[in-house]
LUMVOVEX-128374 format. One record per residue: residue in one letter; residue number from 1; x, y, z of N, C-alpha, C in turn. Coordinates in steps of 0.05 Angstrom, whole numbers, plus 5000, padded with zeros to 4 digits. Each point is the difference from the previous one (the first is absolute). Layout:
+------+-----+------+------+------+------+------+------+------+------+------+
| rest |  nr |  n.X |  n.Y |  n.Z | ca.X | ca.Y | ca.Z |  c.X |  c.Y |  c.Z |
+------+-----+------+------+------+------+------+------+------+------+------+
|    a | NUM |    X |    Y |    Z |    X |    Y |    Z |    X |    Y |    Z |
...
+------+-----+------+------+------+------+------+------+------+------+------+
END
This chain:
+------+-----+------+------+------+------+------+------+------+------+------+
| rest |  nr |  n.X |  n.Y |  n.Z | ca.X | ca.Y | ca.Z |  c.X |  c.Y |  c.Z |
+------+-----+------+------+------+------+------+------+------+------+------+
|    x |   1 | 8995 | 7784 | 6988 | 4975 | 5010 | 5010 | 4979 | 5002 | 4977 |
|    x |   2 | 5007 | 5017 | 4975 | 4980 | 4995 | 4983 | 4997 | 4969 | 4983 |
|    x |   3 | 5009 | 4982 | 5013 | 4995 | 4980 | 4986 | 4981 | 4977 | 5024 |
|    x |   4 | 4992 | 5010 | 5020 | 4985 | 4999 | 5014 | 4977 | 5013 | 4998 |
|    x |   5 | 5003 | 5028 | 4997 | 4973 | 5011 | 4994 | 4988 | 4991 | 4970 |
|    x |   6 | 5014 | 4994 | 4984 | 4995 | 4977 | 4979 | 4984 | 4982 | 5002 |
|    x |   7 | 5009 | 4986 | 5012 | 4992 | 4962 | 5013 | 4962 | 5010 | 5010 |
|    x |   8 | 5004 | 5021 | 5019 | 4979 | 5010 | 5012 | 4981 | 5012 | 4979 |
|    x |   9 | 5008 | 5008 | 4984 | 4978 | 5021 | 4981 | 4991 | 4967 | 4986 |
|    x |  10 | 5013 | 4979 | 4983 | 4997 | 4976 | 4994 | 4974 | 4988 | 5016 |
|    x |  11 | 5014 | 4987 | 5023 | 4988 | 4997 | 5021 | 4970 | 5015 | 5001 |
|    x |  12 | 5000 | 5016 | 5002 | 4965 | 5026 | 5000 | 4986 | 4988 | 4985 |
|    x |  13 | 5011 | 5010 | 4967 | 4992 | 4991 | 4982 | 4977 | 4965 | 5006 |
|    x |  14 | 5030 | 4972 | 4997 | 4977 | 4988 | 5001 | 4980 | 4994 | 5020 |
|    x |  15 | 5006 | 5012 | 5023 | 4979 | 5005 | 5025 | 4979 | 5013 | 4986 |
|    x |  16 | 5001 | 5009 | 4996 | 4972 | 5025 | 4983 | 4989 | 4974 | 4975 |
|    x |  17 | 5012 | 4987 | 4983 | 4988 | 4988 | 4986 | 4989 | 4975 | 5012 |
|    x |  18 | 5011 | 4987 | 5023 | 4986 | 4976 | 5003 | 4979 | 5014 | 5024 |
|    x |  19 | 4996 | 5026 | 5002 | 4975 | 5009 | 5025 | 4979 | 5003 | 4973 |
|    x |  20 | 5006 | 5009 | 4972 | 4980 | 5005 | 4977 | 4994 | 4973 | 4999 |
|    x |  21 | 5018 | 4986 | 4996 | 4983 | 4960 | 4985 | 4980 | 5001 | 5035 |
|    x |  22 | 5013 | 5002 | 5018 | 4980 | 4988 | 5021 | 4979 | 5012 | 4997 |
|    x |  23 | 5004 | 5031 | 4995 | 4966 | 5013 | 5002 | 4979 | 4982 | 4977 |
|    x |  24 | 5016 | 5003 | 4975 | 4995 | 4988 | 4974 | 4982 | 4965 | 5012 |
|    x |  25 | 5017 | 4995 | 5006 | 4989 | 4972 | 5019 | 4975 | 4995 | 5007 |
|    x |  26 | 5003 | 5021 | 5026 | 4977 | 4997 | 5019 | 4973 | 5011 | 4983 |
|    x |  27 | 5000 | 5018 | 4982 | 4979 | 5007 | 4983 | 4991 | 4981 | 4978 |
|    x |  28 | 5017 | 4983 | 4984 | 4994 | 4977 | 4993 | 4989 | 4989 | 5021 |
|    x |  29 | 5003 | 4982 | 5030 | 4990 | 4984 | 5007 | 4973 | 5020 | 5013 |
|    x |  30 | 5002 | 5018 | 5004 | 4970 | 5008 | 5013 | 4984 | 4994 | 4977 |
|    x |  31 | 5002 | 5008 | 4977 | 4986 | 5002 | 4976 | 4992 | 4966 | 4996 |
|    x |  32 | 5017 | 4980 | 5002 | 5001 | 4974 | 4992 | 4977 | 4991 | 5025 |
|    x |  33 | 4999 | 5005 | 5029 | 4992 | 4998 | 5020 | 4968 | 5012 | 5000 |
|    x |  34 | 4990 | 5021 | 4987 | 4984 | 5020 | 4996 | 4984 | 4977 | 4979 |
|    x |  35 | 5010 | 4992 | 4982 | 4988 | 4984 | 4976 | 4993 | 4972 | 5008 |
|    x |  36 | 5015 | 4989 | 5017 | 4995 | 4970 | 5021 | 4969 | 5014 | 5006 |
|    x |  37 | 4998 | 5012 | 5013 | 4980 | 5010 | 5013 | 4966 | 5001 | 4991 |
|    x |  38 | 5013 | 5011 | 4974 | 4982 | 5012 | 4982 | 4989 | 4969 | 4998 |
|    x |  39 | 5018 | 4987 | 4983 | 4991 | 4972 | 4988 | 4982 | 4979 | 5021 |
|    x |  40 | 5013 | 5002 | 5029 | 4985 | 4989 | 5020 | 4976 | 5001 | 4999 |
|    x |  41 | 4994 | 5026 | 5004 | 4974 | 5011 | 4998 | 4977 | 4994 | 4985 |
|    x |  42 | 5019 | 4997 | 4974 | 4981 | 4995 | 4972 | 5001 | 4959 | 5001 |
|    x |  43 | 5018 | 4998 | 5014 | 4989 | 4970 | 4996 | 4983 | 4994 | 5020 |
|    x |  44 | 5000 | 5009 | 5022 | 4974 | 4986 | 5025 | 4975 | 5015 | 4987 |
|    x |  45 | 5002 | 5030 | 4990 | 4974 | 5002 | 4992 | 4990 | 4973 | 4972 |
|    x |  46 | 5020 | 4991 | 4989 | 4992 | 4983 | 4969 | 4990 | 4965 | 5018 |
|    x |  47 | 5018 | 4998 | 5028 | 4999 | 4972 | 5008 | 4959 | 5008 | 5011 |
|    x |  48 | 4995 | 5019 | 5017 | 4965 | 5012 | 5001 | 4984 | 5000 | 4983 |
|    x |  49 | 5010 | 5002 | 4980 | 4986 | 5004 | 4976 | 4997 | 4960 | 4989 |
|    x |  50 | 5022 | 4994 | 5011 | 4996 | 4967 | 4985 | 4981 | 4988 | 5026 |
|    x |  51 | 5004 | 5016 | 5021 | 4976 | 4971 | 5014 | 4976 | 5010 | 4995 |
|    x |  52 | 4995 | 5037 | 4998 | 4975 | 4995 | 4994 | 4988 | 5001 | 4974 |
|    x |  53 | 5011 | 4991 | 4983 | 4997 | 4977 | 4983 | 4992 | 4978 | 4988 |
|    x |  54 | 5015 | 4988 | 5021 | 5004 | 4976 | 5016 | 4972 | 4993 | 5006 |
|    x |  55 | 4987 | 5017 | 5022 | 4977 | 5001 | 5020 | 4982 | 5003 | 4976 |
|    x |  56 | 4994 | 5012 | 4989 | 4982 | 5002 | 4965 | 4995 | 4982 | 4993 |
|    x |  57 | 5022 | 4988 | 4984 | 5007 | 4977 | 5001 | 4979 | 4976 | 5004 |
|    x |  58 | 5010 | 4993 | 5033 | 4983 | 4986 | 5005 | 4975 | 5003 | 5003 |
|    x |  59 | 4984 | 5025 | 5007 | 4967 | 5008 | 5000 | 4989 | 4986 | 4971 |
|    x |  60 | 5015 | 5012 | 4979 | 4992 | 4989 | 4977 | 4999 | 4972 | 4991 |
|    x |  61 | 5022 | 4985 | 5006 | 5001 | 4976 | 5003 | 4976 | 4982 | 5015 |
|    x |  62 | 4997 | 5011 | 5020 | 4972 | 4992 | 5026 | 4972 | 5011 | 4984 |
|    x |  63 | 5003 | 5027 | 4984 | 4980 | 5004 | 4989 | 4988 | 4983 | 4992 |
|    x |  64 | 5029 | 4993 | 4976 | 4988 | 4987 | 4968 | 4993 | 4972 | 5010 |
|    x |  65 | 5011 | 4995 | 5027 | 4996 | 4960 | 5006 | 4963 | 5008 | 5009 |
|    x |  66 | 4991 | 5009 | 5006 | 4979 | 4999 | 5009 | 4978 | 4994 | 4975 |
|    x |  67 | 5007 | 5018 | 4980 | 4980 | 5002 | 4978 | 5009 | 4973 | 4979 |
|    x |  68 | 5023 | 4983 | 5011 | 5007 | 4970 | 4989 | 4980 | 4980 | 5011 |
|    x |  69 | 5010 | 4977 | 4996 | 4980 | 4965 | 5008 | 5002 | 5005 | 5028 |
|    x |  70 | 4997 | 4968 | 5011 | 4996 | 4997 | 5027 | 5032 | 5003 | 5010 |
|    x |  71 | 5018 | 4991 | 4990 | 5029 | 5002 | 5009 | 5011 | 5026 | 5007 |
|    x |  72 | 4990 | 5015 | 4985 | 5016 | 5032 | 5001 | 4982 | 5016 | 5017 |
|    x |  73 | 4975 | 4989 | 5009 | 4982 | 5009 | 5019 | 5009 | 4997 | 5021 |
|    x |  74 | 5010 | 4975 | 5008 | 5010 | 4986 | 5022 | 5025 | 5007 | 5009 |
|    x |  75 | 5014 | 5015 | 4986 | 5030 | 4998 | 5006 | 5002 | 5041 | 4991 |
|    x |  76 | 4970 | 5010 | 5006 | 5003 | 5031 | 5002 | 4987 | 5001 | 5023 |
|    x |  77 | 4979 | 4977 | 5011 | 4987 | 5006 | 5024 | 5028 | 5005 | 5029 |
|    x |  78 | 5013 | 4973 | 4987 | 5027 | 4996 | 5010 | 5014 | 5035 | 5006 |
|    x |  79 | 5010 | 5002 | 4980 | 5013 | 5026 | 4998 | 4983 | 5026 | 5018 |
|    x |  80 | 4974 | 5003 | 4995 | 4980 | 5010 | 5012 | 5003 | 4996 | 5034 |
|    x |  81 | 5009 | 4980 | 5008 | 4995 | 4998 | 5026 | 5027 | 4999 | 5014 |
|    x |  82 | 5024 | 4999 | 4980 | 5028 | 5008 | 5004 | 4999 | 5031 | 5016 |
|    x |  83 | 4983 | 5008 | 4968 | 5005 | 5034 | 5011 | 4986 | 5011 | 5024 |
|    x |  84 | 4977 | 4991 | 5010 | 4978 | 5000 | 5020 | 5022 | 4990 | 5017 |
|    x |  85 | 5012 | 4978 | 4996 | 5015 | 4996 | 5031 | 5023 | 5029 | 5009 |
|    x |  86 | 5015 | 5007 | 4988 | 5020 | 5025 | 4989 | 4985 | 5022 | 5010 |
|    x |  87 | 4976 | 5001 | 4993 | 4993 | 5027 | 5003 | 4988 | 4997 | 5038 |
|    x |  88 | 5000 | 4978 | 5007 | 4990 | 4994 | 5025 | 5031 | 5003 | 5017 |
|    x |  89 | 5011 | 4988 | 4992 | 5031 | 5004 | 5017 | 5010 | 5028 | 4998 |
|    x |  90 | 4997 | 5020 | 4977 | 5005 | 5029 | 5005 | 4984 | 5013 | 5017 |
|    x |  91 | 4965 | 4994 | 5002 | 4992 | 5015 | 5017 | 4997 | 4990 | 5031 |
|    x |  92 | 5010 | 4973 | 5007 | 5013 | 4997 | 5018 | 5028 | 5014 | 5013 |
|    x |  93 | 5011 | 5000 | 4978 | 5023 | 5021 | 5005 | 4998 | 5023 | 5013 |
|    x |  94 | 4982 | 5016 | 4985 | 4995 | 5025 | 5001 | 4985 | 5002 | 5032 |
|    x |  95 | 4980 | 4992 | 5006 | 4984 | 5001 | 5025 | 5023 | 4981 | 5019 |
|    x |  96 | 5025 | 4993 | 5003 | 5017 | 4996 | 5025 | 5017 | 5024 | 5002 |
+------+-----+------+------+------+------+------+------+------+------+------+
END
């Protein structure tokens, strides 16, 4: 008999330690899970930050072609009427 209540106190024992690793676990992965998160966050805000950029970018580009020869005139009027078309398809958007 006491070598059963043995086996059992044993038994407890590593019951109790593999319920600590699991807690131990699940707090590592919330924490690991918590930090996915974090980083998500911080990269869509950094991918926002690259288009409008991006969008800079090109104004400046269209700027600087304008105040160039006849070629960079021609190929900002271009760009110019890119964005006029864009801005016509959003406010189409908007008024359906």
């Amino acid at each position: 008999m006491s070598e059963i209540l043995t086996k059992l106190g044993e038994l407890e024992k590593q019951l109790k330690a593999h319920m600590n690793d699991r807690s131990e676990s699940q707090r590592s992965s919330d924490s690991a899970m918590e930090r996915t998160q974090q980083l998500e966050a911080e990269l869509s805000k950094k991918d926002d930050r690259i288009t409008e950029l991006e969008e800079g970018l090109k104004v400046l580009k269209t700027a600087g072609s304008i105040q160039g020869n006849g070629a960079d005139v021609a190929e900002a009027k271009g760009r110019i009427s890119e964005m006029v078309r864009e801005i016509d398809k959003c406010i189409a958007l908007l008024n359906s």
